[in-house]
FIKOLFI-512373 format. One record per residue (C-alpha): x negated, y, z; residue number from 1. Coordinates in steps of 0.001 Angstrom, whole numbers, plus 500000, padded with zeros to 6 digits. Example, Ala and Ser with C-alpha at 12.3 -4.5 7.8 and 13.67 -1.06 7.14 Angstrom:
# FIKOLFI-512373
<X = 487700&Y = 495500&Z = 507800&n = 1>
<X = 486330&Y = 498940&Z = 507140&n = 2>
# end
This chain:
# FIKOLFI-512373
<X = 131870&Y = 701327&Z = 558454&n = 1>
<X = 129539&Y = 699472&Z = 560395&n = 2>
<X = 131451&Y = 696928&Z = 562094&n = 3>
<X = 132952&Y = 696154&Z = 558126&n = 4>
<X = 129174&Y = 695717&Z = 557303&n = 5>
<X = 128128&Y = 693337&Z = 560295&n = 6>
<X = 131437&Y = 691279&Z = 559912&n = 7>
<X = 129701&Y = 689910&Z = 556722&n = 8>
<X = 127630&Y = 687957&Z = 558778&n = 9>
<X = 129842&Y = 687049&Z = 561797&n = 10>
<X = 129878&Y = 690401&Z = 564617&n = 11>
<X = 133201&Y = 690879&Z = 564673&n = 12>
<X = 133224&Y = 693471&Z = 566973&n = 13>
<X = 129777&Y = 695676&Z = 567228&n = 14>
<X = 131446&Y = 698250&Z = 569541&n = 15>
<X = 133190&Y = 695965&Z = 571923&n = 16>
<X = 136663&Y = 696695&Z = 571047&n = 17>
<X = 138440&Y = 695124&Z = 573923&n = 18>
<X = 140956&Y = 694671&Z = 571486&n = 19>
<X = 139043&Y = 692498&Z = 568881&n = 20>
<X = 139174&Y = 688605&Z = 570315&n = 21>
<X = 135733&Y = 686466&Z = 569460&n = 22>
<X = 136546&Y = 683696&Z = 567855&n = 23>
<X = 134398&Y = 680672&Z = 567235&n = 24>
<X = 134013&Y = 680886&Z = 563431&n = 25>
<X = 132614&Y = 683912&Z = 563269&n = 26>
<X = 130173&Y = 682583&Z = 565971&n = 27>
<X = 129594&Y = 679474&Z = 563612&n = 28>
<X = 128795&Y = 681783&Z = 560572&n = 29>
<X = 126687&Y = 684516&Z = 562855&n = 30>
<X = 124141&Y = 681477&Z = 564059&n = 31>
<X = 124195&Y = 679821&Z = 560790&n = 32>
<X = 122461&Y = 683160&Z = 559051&n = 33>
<X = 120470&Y = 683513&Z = 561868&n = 34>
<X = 119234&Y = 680039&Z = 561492&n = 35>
<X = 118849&Y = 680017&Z = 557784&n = 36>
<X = 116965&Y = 683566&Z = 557591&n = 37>
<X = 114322&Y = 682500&Z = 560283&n = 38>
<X = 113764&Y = 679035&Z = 558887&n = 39>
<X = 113459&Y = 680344&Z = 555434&n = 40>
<X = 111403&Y = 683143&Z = 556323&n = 41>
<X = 109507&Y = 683584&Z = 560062&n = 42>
<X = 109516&Y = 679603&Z = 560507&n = 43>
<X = 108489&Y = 678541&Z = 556549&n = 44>
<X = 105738&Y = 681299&Z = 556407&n = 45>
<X = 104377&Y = 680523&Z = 559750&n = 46>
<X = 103452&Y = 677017&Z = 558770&n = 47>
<X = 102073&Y = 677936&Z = 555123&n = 48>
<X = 099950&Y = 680050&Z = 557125&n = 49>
<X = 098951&Y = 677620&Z = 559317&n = 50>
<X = 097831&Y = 675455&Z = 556083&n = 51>
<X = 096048&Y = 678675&Z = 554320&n = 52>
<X = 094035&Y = 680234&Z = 556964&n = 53>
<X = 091282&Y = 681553&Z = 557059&n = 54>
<X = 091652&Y = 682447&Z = 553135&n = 55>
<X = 091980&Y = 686228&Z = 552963&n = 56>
<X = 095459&Y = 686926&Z = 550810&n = 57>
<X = 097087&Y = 683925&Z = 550990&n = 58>
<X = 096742&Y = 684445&Z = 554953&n = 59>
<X = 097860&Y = 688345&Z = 554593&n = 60>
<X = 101006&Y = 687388&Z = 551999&n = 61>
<X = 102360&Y = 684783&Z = 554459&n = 62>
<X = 101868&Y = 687652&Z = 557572&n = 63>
<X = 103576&Y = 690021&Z = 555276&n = 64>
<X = 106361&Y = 687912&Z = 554487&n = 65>
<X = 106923&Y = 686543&Z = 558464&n = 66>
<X = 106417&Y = 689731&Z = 560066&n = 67>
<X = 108864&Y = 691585&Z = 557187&n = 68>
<X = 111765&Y = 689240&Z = 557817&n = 69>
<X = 111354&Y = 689646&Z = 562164&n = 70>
<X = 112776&Y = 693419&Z = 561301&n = 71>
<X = 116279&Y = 692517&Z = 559950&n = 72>
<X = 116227&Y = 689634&Z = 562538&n = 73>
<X = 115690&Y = 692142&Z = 565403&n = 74>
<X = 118181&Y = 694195&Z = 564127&n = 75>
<X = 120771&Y = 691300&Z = 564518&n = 76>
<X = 119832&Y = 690872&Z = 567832&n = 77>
<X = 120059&Y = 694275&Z = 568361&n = 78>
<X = 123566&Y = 694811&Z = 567067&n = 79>
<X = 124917&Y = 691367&Z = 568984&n = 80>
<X = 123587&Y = 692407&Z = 572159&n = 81>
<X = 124478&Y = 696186&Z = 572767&n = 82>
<X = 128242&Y = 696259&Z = 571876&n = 83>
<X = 128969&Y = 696909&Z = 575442&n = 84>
<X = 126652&Y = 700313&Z = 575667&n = 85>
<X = 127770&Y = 700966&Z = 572219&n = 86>
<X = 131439&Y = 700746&Z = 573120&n = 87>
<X = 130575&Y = 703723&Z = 575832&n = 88>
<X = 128381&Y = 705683&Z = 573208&n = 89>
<X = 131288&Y = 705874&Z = 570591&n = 90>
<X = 133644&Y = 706964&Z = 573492&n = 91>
<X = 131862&Y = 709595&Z = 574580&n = 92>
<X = 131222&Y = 710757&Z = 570965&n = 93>
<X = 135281&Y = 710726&Z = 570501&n = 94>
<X = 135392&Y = 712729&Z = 573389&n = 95>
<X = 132694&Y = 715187&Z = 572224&n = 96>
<X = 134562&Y = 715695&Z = 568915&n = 97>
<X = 138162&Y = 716402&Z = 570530&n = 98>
<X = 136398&Y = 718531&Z = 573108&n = 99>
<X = 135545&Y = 721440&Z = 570310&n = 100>
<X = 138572&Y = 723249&Z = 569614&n = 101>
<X = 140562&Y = 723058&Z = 566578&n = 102>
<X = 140243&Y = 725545&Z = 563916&n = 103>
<X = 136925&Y = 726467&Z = 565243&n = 104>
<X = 133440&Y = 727182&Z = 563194&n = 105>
<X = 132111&Y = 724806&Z = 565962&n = 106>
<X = 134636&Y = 721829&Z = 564897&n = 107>
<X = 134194&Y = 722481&Z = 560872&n = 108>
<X = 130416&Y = 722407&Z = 561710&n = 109>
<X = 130346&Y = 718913&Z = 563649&n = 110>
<X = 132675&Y = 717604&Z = 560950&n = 111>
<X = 130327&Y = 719034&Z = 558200&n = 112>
<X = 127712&Y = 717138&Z = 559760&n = 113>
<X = 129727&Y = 713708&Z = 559845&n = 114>
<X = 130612&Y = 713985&Z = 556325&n = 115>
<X = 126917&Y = 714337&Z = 555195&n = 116>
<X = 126249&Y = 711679&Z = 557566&n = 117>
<X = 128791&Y = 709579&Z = 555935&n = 118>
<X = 126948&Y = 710185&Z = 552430&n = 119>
<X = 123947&Y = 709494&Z = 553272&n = 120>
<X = 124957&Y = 706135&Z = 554867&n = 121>
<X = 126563&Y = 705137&Z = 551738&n = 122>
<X = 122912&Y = 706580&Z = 549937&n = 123>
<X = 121165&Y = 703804&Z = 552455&n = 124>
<X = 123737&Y = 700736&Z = 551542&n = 125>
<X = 123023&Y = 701724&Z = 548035&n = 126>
<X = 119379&Y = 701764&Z = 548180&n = 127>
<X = 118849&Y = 698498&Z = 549768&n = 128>
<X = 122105&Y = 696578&Z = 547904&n = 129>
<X = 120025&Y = 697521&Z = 544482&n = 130>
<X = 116041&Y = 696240&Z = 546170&n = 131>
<X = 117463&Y = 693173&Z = 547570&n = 132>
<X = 119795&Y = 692384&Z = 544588&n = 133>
<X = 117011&Y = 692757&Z = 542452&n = 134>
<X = 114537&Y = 690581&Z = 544016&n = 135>
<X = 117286&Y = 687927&Z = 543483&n = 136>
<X = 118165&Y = 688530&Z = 539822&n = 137>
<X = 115351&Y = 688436&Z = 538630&n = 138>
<X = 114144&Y = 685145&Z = 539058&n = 139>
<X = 118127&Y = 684451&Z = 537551&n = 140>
<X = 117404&Y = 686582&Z = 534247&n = 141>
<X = 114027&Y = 685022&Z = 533791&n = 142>
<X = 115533&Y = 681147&Z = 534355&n = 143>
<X = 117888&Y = 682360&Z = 531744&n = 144>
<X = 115746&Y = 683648&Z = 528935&n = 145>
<X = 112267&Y = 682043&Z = 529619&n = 146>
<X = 111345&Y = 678156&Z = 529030&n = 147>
<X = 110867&Y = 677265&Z = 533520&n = 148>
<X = 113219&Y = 677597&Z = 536496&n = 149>
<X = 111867&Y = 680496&Z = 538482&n = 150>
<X = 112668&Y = 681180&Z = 542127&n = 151>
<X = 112765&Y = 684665&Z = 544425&n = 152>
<X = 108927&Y = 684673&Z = 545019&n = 153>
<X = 107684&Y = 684017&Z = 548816&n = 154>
<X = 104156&Y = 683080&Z = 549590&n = 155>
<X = 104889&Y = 679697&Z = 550802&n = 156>
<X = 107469&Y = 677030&Z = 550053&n = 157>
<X = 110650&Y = 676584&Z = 552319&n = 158>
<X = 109492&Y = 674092&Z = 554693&n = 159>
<X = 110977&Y = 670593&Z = 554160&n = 160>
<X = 111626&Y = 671126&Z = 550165&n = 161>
<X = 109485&Y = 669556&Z = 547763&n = 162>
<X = 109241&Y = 669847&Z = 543807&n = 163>
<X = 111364&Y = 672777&Z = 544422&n = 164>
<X = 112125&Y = 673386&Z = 540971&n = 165>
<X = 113790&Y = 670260&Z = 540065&n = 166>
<X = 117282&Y = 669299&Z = 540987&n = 167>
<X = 118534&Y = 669509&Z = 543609&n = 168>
<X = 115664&Y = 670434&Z = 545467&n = 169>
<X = 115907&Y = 674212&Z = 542966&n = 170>
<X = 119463&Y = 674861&Z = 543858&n = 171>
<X = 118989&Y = 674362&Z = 547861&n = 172>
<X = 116195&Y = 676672&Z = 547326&n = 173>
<X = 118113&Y = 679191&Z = 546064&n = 174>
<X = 120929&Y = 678987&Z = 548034&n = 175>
<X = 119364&Y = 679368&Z = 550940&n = 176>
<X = 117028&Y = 682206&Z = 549599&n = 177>
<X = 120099&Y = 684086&Z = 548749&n = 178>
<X = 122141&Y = 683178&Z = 552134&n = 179>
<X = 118395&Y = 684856&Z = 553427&n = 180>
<X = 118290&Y = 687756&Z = 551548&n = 181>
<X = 122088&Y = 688529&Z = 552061&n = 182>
<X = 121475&Y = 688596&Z = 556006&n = 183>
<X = 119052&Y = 690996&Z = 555467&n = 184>
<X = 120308&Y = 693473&Z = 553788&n = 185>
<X = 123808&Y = 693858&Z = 555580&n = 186>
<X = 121684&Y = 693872&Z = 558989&n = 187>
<X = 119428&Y = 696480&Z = 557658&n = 188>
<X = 122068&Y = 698745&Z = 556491&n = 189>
<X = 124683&Y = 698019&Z = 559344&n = 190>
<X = 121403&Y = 699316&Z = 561627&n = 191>
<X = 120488&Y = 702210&Z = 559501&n = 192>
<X = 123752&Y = 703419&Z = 559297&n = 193>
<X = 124438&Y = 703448&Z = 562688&n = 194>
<X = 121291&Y = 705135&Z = 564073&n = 195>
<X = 122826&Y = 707619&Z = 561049&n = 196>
<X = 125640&Y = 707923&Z = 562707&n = 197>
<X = 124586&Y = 708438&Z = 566354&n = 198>
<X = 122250&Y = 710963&Z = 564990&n = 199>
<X = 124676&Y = 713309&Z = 563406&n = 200>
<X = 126828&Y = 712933&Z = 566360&n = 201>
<X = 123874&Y = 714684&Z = 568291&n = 202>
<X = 123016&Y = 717158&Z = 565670&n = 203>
<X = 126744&Y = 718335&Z = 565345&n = 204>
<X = 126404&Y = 719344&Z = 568671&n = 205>
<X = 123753&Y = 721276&Z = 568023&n = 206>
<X = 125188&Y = 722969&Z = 565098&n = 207>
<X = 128351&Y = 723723&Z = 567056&n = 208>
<X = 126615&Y = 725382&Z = 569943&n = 209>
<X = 124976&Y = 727381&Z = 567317&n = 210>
<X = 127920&Y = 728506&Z = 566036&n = 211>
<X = 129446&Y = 729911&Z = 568811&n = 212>
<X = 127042&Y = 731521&Z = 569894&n = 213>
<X = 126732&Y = 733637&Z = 566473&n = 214>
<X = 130263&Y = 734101&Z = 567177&n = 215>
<X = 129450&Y = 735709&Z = 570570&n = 216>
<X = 126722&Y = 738104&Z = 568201&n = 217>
<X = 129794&Y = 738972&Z = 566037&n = 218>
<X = 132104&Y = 739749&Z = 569004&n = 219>
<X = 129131&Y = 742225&Z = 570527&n = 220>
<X = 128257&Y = 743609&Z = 567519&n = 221>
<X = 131422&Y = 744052&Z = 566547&n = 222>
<X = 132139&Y = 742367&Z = 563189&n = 223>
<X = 135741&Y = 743183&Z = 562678&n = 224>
<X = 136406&Y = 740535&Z = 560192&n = 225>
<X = 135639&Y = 737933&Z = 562618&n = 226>
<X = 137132&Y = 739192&Z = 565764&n = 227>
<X = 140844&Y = 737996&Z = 565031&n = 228>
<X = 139595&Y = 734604&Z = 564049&n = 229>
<X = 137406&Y = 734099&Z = 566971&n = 230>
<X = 140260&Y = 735693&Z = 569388&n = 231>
<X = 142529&Y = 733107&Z = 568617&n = 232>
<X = 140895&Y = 730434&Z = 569482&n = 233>
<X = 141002&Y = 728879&Z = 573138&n = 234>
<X = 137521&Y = 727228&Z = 574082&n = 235>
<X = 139058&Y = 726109&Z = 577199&n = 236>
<X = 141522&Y = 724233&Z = 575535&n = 237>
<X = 140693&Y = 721069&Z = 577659&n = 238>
<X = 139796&Y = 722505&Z = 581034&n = 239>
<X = 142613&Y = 722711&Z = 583958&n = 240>
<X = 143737&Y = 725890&Z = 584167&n = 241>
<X = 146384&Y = 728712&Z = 584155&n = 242>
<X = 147774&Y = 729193&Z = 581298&n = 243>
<X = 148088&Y = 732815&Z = 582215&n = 244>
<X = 144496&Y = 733406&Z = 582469&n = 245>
<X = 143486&Y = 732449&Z = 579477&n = 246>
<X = 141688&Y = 735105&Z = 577155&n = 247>
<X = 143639&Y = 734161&Z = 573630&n = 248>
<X = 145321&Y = 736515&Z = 572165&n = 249>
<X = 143883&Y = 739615&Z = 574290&n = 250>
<X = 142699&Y = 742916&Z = 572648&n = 251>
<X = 138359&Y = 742101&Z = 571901&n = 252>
<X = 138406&Y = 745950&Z = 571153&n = 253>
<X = 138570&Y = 746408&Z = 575086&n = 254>
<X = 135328&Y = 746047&Z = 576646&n = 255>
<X = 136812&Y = 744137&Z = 579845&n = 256>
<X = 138605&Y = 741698&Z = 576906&n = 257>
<X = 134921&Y = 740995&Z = 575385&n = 258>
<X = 133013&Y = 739855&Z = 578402&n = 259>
<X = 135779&Y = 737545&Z = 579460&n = 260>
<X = 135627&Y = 735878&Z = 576114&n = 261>
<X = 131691&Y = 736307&Z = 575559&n = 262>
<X = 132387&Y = 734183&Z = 579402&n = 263>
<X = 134734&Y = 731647&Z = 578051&n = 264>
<X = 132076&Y = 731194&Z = 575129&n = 265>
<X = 129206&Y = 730790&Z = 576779&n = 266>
<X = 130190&Y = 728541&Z = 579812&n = 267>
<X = 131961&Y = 726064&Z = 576380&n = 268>
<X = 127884&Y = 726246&Z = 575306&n = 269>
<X = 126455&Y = 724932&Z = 578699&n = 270>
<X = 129204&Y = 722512&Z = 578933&n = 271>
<X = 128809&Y = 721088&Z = 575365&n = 272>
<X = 125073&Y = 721439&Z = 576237&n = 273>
<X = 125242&Y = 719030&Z = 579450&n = 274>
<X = 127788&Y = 716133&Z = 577511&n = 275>
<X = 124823&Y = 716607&Z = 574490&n = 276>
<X = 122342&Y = 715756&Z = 576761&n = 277>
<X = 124043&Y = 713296&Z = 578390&n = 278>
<X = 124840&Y = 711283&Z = 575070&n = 279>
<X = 121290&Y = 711740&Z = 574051&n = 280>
<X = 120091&Y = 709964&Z = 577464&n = 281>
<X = 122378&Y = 707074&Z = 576754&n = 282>
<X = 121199&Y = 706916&Z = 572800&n = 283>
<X = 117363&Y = 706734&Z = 574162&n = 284>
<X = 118743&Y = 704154&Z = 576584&n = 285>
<X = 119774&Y = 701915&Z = 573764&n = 286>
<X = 117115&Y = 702095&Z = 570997&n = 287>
<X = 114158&Y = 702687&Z = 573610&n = 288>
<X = 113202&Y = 698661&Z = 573549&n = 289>
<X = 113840&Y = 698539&Z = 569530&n = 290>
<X = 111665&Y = 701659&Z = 568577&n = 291>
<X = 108970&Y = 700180&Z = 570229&n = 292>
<X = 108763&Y = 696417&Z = 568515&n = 293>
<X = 109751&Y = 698079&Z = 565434&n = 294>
<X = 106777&Y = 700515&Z = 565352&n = 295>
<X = 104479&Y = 697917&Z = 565721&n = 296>
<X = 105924&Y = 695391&Z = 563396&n = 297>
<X = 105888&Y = 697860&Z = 560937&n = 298>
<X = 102351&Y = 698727&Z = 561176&n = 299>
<X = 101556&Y = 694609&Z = 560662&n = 300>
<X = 104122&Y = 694559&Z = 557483&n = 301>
<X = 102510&Y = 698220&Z = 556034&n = 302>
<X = 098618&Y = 696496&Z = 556578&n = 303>
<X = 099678&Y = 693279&Z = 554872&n = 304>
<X = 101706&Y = 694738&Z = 552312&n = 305>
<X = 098543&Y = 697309&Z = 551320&n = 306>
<X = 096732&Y = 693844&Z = 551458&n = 307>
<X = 098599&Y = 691941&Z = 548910&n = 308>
<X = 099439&Y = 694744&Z = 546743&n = 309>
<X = 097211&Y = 693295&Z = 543888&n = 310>
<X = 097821&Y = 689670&Z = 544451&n = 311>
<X = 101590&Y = 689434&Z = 544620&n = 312>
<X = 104282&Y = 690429&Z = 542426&n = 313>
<X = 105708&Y = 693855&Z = 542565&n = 314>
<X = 109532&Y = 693325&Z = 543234&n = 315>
<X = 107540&Y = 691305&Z = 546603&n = 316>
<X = 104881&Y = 694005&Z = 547441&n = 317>
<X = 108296&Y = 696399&Z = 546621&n = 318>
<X = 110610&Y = 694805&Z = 549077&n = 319>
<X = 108628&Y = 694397&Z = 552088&n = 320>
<X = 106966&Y = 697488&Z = 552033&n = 321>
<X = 110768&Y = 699365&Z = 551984&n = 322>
<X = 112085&Y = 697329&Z = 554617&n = 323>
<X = 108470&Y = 698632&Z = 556638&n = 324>
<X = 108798&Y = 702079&Z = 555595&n = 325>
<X = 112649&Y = 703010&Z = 555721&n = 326>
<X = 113106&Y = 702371&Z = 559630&n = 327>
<X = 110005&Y = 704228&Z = 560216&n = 328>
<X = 111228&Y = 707111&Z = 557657&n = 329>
<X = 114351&Y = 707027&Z = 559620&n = 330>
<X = 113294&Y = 707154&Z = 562773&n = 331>
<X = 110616&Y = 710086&Z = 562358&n = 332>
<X = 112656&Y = 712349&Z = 560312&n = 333>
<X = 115921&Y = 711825&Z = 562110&n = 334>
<X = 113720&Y = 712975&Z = 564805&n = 335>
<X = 112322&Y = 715732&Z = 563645&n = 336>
<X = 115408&Y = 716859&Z = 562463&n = 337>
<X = 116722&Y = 716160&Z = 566149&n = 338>
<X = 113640&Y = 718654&Z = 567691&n = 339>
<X = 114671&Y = 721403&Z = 565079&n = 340>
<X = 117843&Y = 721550&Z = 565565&n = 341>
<X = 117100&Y = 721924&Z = 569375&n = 342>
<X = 114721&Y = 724850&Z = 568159&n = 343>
<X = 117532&Y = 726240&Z = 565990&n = 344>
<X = 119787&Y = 726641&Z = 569768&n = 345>
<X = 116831&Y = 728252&Z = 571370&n = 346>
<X = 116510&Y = 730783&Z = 568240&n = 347>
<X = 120352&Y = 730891&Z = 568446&n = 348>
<X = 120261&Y = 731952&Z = 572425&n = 349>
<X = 118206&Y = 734712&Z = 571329&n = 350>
<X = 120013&Y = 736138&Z = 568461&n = 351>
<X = 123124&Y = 736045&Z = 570819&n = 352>
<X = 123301&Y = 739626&Z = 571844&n = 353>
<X = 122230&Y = 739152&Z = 575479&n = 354>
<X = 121032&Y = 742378&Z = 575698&n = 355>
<X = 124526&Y = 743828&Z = 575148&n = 356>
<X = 126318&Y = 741840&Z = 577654&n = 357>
<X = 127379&Y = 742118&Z = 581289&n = 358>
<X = 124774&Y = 740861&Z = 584165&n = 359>
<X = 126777&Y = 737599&Z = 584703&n = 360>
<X = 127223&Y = 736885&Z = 581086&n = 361>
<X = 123274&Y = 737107&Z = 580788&n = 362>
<X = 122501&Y = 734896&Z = 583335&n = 363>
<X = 124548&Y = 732841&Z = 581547&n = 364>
<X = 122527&Y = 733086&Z = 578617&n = 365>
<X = 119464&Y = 732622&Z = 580411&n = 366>
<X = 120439&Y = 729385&Z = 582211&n = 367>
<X = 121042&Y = 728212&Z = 578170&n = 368>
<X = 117500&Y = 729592&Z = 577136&n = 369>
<X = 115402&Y = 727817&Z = 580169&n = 370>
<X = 117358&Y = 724406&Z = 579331&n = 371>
<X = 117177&Y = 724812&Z = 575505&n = 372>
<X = 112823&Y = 725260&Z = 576370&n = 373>
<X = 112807&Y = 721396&Z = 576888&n = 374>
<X = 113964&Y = 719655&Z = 573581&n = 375>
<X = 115935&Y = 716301&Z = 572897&n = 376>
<X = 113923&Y = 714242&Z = 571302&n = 377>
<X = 113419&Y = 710022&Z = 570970&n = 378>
<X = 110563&Y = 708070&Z = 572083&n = 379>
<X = 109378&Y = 704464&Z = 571718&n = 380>
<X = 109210&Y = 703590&Z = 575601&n = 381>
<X = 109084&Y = 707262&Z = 576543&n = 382>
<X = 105522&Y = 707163&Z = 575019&n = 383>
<X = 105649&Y = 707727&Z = 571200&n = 384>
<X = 107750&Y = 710664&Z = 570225&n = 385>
<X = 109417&Y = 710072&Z = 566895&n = 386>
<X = 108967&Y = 712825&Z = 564754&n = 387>
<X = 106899&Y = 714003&Z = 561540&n = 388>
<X = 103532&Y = 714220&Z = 563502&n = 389>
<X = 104264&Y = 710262&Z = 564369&n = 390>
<X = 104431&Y = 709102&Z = 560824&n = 391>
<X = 101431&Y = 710750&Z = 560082&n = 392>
<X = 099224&Y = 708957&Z = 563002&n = 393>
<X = 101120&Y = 706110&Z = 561649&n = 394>
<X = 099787&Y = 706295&Z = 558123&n = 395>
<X = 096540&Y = 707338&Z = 559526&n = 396>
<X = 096194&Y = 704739&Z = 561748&n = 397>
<X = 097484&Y = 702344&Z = 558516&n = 398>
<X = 094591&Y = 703746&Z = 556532&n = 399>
<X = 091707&Y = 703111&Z = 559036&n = 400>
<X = 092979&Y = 699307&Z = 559772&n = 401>
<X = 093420&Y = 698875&Z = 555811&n = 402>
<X = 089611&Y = 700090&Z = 555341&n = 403>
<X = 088565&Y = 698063&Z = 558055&n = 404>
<X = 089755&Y = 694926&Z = 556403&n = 405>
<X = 088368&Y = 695618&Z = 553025&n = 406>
# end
């Protein structure tokens, strides 16, 4: 899904399929959006601010507008420059997925999580399609049944054009308004969508630890309508070994039969546990740089936007402010729902039925619990921690510079 949405705009190949050739078109068409959005935008804006300083709004509509359009832009660069570390994320997310066995609660759990995941991607591409289509139709439906040529509103003209609204000055205008808008909102949702992605990876391996280990309650407890179920299924299905020693298919009545499984079960949770934490490292790796410039670009766009909200039109004050807000909304929550599902393990490790196991099995269990004390969690440079707390120092901190100003 996401390398269809950046191939709109010329990446080909966002995961470095070393099967996918470059070719020079789609280089062409990648720099010519590039060029197009930051002339029209960053570059236009710039120098009507430039001419408009030190007035108060006119200044604060042109830093809106600049500082908005530098978050889809760092997005592209973003997506064109990490294919190789991408390439190794989605690889070791394949191998994640086959690693849970088939049939299991674990395996229905991770794909439960995808398919949600997959919704609310399609939610995002929906949501910003509809803003960004707007902001261009309307200036199309009021052309059409008012008496003047209207264009998408920006504080300040595109640089070089004058008496925009005659021909052919209006159409160049709004061709490359529209060739600006559409870059933005396919590298907005290609982004979105794939820190959506990488995030339910995680969480699915969350949920699937979980699951086992309420399977390892059910087997000490002993829940007879899940012992067949959970007996049948081999969770060292990709591990070198004898085939003879495998526990599937044994008796889970005997009590020798239950602590090798509740074994088996376990050592699959610290295993699953170590690959989790080694995808998460690699996720921080990539988006570590990102999180940061985007936190403080969207505190500039969030001031400005609060600053022009009475002086510029609403579709304006509208679209800005949700390409501000959604990254940060994204980023907080998907953290916060990364630190709870970490808590939901921990909780998890202690509902297992530790006390009714063997001494090995409970070391186990306890080598689980001390890791599972530490949660996964992202950062902006390792020094911002992304998660509800965040995005209320963020609106705090929002507040105080927006008083300041006024």
């Amino acid at each position: 899904m996401v390398n269809n949405i950046q191939r709109f705009i010329g990446i080909r190949n966002v995961f470095g399929d070393k099967g996918i050739p470059s070719k020079l078109f789609s280089a062409f068409v990648a720099t010519l959006f590039c060029c197009v959005h930051f002339y029209v935008g960053s570059l236009s804006q710039l120098i009507y601010l430039a001419q408009v300083f030190p007035d108060k709004i006119k200044s604060f509509q042109a830093i809106n507008c600049a500082s908005a359009i530098l978050v889809p832009l760092s997005k592209f660069f973003f997506m064109f420059t990490s294919s190789s570390r991408l390439r190794k994320i989605m690889e070791l997310s394949h191998d994640g997925l086959t690693a849970l066995p088939e049939n299991s609660a674990a395996r229905k759990s991770m794909l439960t999580t995808l398919r949600k995941a997959y919704m609310v991607s399609w939610l995002v591409v929906f949501i910003l399609v509809v803003i960004h289509v707007m902001y261009l139709v309307l200036p199309v439906l009021f052309t059409i049944f008012g008496n003047d040529r209207y264009l998408p509103s920006m504080p300040g003209d595109i640089y070089g054009i004058f008496s925009k609204y005659e021909s052919p000055y209006y159409e160049i205008a709004f061709t490359l308004t529209i060739i600006a808008t559409f870059f933005s909102v396919v590298n907005q949702t290609g982004y979105i969508v794939l820190f959506v992605v990488l995030l339910a990876h995680e969480l699915g391996h969350f949920y699937a630890i979980c699951e086992v280990l309420h399977e390892v309650r059910d087997i000490i407890v002993g829940q007879e309508n899940n012992l067949d179920a959970i007996d049948a299924i081999d969770y060292n299905n990709n591990e070198k070994k004898d085939t003879k020693q495998t526990n599937v298919g044994v008796n889970l009545n005997s009590e020798s039969s239950k602590q090798k499984k509740i074994e088996e079960m376990l050592i699959f949770c610290v295993k699953r546990h170590q690959f989790l934490i080694k995808l998460h490292a690699k996720i921080c790796d990539l988006y570590k740089v990102i999180f940061v410039a985007h936190f403080f670009i969207m505190i500039i766009v969030i001031v400005s936007t609060l600053q022009t909200l009475n002086s510029w039109g609403l579709i304006n004050t509208f679209l800005t402010g949700t390409s501000a807000v959604t990254p940060l909304v994204v980023y907080c929550f998907g953290g916060e729902m990364l630190i709870s599902s970490g808590l939901a393990m921990r909780d998890a490790v202690y509902d297992c039925g530790w006390e009714g196991m063997g001494v090995r099995q409970a070391r186990i269990v306890l080598l689980i619990l001390c890791v599972a004390q530490h949660p996964l969690y992202f950062t902006a440079a390792g020094i911002i921690i992304m998660n509800r707390e965040t995005f209320g120092d963020v609106a705090q901190v929002v507040y105080k510079i927006y008083a300041v100003f006024n």
